[in-house]
C-alpha positions in Angstrom: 0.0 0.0 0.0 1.3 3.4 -1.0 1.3 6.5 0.7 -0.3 9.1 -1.4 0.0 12.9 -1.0 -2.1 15.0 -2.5 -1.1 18.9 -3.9 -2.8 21.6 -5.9 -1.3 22.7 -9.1 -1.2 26.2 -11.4 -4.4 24.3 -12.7 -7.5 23.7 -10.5 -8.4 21.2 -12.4 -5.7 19.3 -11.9 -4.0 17.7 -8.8 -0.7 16.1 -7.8 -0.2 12.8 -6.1 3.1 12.3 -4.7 3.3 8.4 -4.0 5.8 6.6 -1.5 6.6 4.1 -4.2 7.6 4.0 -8.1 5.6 3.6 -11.1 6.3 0.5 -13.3 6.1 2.3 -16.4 4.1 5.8 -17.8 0.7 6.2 -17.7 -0.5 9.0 -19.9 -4.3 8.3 -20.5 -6.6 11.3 -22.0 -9.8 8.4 -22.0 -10.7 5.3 -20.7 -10.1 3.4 -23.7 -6.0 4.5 -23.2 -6.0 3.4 -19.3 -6.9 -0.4 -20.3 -4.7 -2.8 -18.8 -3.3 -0.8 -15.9 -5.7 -0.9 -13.2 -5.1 2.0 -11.3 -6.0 4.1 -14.3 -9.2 2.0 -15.5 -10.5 2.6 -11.5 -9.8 6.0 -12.0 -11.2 6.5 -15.0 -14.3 5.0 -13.2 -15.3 7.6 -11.3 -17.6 10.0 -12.8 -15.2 13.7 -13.7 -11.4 12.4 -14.2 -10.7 13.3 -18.0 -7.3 12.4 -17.9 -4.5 10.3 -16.0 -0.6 11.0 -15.9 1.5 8.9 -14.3 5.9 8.6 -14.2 8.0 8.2 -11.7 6.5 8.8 -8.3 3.7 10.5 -8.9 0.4 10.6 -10.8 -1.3 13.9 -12.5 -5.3 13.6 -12.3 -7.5 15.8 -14.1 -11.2 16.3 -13.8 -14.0 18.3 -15.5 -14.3 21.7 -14.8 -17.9 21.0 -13.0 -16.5 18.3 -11.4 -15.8 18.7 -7.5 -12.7 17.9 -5.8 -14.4 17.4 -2.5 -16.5 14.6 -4.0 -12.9 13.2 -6.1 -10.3 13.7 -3.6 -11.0 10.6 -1.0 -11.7 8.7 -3.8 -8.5 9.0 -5.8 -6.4 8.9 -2.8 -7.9 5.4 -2.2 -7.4 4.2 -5.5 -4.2 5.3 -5.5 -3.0 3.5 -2.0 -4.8 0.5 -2.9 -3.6 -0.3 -6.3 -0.1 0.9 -5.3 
């Protein structure tokens, strides 16, 4: 299980995850169709808002709709993130 840390970026509709633990390879999904076979990404894309899903490193790059709320996205991306990590 990873830890996840989650900051704001220069675009609100965009956040930061800093993870505790290294990616196995890039994600860089703009639809759901892009995130198959990496399940972190398909769970993400499963949640009603996230348009897009970057991943290198140790960190991942989420990006929602602009109506979208953060409040509503935030607990579930974290969990997402620690559970498939």
């Amino acid at each position: 299980m990873a830890d996840v840390t989650p900051a704001e970026t220069p675009n609100p509709n965009a956040m930061r995850f800093a993870l505790s633990v290294m990616l196995p390879e890039m994600v860089n999904a703009t639809q759901a169709s892009e995130a198959a076979g990496t399940p972190f990404a398909e769970a993400l894309f499963a949640l009603d808002g996230v348009v897009n899903v970057y991943g290198t490193a140790d960190f991942v790059s989420v990006s929602k709709r602009p109506a979208a709320s953060w409040d509503d996205l935030l607990p579930a991306i974290t969990e997402i993130l620690r559970t498939h990590l």
